[in-house]
Every structure is written in C-alpha cells, then in structure tokens.
C-alpha positions in Angstrom: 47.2 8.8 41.0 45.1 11.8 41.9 46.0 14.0 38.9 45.0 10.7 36.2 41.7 10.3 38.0 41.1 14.2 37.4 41.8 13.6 33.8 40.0 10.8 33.4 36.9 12.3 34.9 37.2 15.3 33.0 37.4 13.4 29.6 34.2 11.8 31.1 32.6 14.8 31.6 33.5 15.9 27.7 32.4 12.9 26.1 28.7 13.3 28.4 28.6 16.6 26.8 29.3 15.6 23.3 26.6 13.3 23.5 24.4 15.7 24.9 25.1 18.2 22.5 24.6 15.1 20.1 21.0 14.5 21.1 19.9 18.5 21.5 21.1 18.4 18.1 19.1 15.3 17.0 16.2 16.7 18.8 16.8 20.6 17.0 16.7 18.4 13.7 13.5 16.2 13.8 11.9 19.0 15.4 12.7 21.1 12.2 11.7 18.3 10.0 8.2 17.7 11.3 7.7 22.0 10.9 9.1 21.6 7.6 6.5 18.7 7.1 3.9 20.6 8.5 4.2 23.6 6.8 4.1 21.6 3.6 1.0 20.1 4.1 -1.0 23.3 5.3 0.6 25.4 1.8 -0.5 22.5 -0.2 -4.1 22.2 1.8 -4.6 25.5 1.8 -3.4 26.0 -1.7 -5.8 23.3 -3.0 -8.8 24.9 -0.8 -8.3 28.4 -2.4 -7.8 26.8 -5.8 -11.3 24.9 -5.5 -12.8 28.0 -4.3 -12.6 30.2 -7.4 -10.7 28.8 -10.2 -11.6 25.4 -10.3 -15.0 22.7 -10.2 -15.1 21.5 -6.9 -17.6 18.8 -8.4 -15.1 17.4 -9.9 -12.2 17.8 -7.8 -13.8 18.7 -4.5 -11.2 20.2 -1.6 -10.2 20.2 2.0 -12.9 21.1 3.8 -15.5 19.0 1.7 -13.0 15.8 2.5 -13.0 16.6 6.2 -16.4 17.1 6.2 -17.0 13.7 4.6 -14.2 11.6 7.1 -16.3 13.6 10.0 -19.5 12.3 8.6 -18.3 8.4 8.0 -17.1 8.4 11.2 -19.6 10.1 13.5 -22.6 9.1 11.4 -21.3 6.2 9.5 -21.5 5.2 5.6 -24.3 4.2 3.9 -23.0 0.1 4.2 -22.2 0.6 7.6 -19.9 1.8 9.9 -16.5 3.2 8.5 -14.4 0.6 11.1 -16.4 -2.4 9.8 -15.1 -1.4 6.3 -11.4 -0.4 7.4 -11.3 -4.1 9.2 -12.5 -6.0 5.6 -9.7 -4.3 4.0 -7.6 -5.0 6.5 -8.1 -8.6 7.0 -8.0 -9.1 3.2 -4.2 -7.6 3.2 -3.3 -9.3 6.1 -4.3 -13.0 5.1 -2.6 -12.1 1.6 0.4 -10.5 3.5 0.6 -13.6 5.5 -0.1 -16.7 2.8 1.8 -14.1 0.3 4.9 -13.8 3.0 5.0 -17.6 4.1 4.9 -19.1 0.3 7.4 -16.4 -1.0 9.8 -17.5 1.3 9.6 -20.7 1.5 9.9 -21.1 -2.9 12.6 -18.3 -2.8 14.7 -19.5 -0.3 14.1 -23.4 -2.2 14.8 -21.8 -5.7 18.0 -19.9 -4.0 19.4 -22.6 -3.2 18.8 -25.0 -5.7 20.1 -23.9 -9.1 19.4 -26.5 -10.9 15.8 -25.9 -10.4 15.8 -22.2 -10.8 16.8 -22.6 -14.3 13.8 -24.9 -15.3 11.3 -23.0 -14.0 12.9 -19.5 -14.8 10.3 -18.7 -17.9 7.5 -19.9 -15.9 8.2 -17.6 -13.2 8.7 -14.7 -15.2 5.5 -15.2 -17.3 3.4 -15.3 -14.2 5.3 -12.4 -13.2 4.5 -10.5 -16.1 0.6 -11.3 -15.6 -1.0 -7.5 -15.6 -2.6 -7.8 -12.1 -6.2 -6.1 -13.1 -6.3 -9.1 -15.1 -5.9 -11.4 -12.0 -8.1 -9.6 -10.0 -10.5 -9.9 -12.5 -10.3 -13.8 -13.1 -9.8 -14.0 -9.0 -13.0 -12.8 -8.7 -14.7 -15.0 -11.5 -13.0 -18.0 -10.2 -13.8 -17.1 -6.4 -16.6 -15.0 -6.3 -17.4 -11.1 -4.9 -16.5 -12.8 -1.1 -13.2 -12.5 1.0 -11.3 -15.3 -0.9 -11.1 -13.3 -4.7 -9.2 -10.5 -2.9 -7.2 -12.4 -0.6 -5.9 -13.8 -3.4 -5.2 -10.7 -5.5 -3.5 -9.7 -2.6 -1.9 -12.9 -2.1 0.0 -12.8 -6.0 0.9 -9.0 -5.4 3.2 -9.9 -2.2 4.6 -13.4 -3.2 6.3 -12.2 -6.3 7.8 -8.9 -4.1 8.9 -11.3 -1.1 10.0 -14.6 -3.8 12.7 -12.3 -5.6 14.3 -10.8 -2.2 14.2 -14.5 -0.7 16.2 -15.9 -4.0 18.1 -12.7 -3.7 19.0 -13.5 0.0 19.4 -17.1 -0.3 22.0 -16.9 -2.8 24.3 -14.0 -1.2 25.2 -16.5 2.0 28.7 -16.7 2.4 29.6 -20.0 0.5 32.9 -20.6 3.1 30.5 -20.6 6.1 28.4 -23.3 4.5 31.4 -25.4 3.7 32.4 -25.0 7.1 29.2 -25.5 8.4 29.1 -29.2 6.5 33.1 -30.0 7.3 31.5 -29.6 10.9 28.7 -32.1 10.0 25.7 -29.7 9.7 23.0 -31.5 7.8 21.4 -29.5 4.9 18.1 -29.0 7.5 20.7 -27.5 9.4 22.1 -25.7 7.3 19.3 -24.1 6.2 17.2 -23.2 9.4 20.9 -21.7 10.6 22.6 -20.4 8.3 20.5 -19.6 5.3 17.4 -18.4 6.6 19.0 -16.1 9.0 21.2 -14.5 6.5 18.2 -13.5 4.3 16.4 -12.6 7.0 17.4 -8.7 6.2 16.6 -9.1 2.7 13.0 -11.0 3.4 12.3 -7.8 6.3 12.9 -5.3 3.4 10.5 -6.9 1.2 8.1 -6.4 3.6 7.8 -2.6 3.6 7.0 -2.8 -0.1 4.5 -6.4 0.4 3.0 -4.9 2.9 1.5 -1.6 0.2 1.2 -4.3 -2.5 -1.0 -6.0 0.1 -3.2 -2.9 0.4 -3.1 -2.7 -2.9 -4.4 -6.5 -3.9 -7.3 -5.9 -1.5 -8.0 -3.0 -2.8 -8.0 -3.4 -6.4 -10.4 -6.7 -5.2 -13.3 -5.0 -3.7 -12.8 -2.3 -6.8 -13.5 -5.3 -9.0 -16.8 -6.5 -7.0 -17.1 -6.9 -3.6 -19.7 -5.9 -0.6 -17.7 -3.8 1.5 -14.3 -3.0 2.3 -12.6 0.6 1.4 -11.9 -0.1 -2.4 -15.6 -0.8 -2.1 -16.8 2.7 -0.8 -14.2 4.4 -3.1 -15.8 3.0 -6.2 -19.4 3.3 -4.8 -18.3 7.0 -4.8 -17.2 7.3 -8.7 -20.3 6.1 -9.2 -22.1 8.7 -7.5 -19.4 11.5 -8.5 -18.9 11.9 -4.7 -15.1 12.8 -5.0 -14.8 13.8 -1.5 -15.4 10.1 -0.9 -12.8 9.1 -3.2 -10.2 11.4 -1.4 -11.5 10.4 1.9 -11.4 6.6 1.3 -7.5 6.9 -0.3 -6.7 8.8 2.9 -8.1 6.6 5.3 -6.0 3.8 3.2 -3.1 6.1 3.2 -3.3 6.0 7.1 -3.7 2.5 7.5 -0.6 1.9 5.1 1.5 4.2 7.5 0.2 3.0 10.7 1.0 -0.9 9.0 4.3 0.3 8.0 5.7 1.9 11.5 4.4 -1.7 13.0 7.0 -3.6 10.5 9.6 -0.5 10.9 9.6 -1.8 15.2 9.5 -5.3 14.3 12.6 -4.6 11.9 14.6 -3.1 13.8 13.8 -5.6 16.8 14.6 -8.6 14.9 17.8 -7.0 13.6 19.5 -5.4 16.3 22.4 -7.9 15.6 23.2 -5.8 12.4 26.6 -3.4 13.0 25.5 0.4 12.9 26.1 1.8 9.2 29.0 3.6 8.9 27.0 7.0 7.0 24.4 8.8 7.9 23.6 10.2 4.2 20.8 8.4 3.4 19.7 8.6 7.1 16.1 10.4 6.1 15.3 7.8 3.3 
C-alpha cells in the first residue's frame, strides 16, 4: 500500500513540475513577444524620426516627437474646441449607439433570415444592393437627411455594423444542428423555444466574432461622420487639421482612435471569453498568436 502511494505521489510531483515548467515557459514566451514588439516600434519610431530630420518635409509628414508634442499639448492644454476627453467621449458615444442599434437589428434580421429560407431568397437582391451602397455615399446622405448632430453619424455607424453582424447571424443561424431541432420539437419545444434555446445560443460564437470587426467598423462610421460635418468628435479634429496642414494632428487624432479601438477591443476579448467558457479547448495551438 505504502510503495503505490509513493508512486502516486511522485507522478504528482512530475505532473506539478510539467505544468510549471509549462507556465515559466508561457511566461519566457509573452515576455519575448512584448520585447519583440517593443523593439519594433522604437526601430520604426526612431527610423521615422531620423527620416524626418534630414531626408524628408516634416511639413508634410511631420514625426515622433512633433506627434507627442501635439498629444501632450491636447491633453494638458486642450484643443482649440475643447478638451481632448469631451472629443474622445462624442466619438465614443456615436460608435457605441451604432454598435448597439447596429448589433441588436443585425441579429435579430440574421438570425430571422437564417431561419426562414423562404424569405431569404426574396429579399436576397435587396440585401446585397444595400450592401453594395459605397459607405461615403451614406455618410454623406446620413448627414443631409439628419443634419451635422449626433444622429447622421450614429447612423453611418449604425449601417457599417449591421451588415458585419447580419451575415455572421445568417451564417450561425443556419449551421445549428438540424437533429437537435427535430428532437427539440419531437419533445414539444415550441418554435419560441426553439429559438431562444437552441438557435440563439448556437450562434452566439458566430454573433461574438462579428463583434471584433463591428466594433472597428463602428469607429469607423463615427468617424467617417464627423469627417463629413460635424462639431466635434475625433474625425472632427483630424479634418480640422488637413485643413490647417497640421499633420501632427492627423497622426495624433488616428492614434488616440487607434487606442480607443484596442482598449474597446480587449473589453469584447473578456466578455468573449466569459460568455464562452462552455466551448471545449482547441485542440492546436498554431494559430495561438492570431
């Protein structure tokens, strides 16, 4: 009895130090990546900076240290329509209420068009014509049909996510298993029922990878809105600053968007992986850095 307890405490004690070796490991390798990162940014910064310097108009390019000093100055000083948070939180409220109406009406059409074939097919060329719309054009009649206010970019933004979310939903609706439907109705499973269970859960991983990309087309729609006319808002200070030939500002307003787009996109990565910790691990790791 002795002698199996010794063995089985000494294949515990190799299996605690495989997985410890296993996360020293992990550690070793983010540890390298974000060095690897880093050093790619400061050969690219400081690449650019000596470029600017003498070979190249930094008029027209600008560089580094004229971009920092511009983020320093809109966000110690302010810009000259107002403080740089007041015009991070209109571009921010304009992507999320065109995340939100564009997440909620994708879904719900989607998942109604997965399901229903019959209905998909007659409105198949009308989807794909509106589809098709080039979105400068939207924006443009957005904001003649709306006005320079919140509403003309919500709306841009709004078209940008529904068609990103609608094709996942139809995408999802239609890969539930068709037995566990059947067996869902055999157990009496109304179609309500059968859709609040079954379907929407099942395309729930589909409709949570839409998301990464709705969420930049989101950005996007607000952005290209206040570009088009608008009274504040990031796009807004970014084309206030082609007008002046301020490209610092340019740079400086696409990286304060650039932030805002990664801080938004770790938010959804947690919520993912919250809402689908009922998935089973993948069995690679190849694509584990994509």
């Amino acid at each position: 009895m002795s002698l199996d307890l010794a063995a089985e405490f000494r294949t515990f004690e190799s299996e605690k130090d495989i997985l410890d070796r296993q996360r020293k490991n992990d550690r070793r390798r983010k540890l390298n990546i974000w060095l690897l990162r880093l050093g790619i940014l400061v050969v690219w910064l400081g690449s650019w900076e000596i470029t600017a310097t003498y070979w190249i108009d930094p008029f027209f390019y600008s560089k580094p240290s004229k971009i920092a000093e511009r983020l320093g100055e809109w966000f110690t000083v302010g810009t000259d329509f107002g403080p740089i948070w007041y015009q991070i939180w209109v571009t921010v409220e304009e992507a999320l209420l065109g995340l939100v109406l564009g997440v909620v009406a994708g879904v719900l059409v989607g998942v109604l068009l997965g399901r229903s074939r019959y209905l998909a097919d007659v409105l198949a060329p009308f989807v794909k014509g509106a589809n098709a719309l080039p979105r400068i054009v939207l924006a443009a009649l957005f904001f003649l049909w709306f006005g320079i206010g919140l509403s003309s970019k919500v709306a841009t933004a709004f078209i940008l996510v529904f068609f990103a979310v609608f094709f996942n939903a139809i995408a999802g609706a239609r890969e539930v298993d068709r037995n566990v439907i059947d067996n869902a109705r055999i157990l009496g499973a109304s179609r309500w029922q059968v859709l609040t269970a079954i379907v929407l859960p099942s395309a729930t991983s589909w409709i949570l990878s839409s998301l990464h990309t709705a969420l930049g087309f989101a950005l996007i729609g607000a952005v290209v809105g206040e570009y088009t006319g608008a009274q504040a808002g990031l796009g807004f200070l970014i084309s206030n600053a082609q007008g002046t030939f301020d490209a610092a500002g340019i740079y400086a307003g696409m990286i304060i968007i650039t932030v805002v787009a990664l801080a938004a996109e770790f938010l959804i990565g947690q919520a993912e992986n919250r809402l689908l910790r009922w998935r089973p691990a993948p069995g690679g790791t190849a694509a584990s850095g994509i």
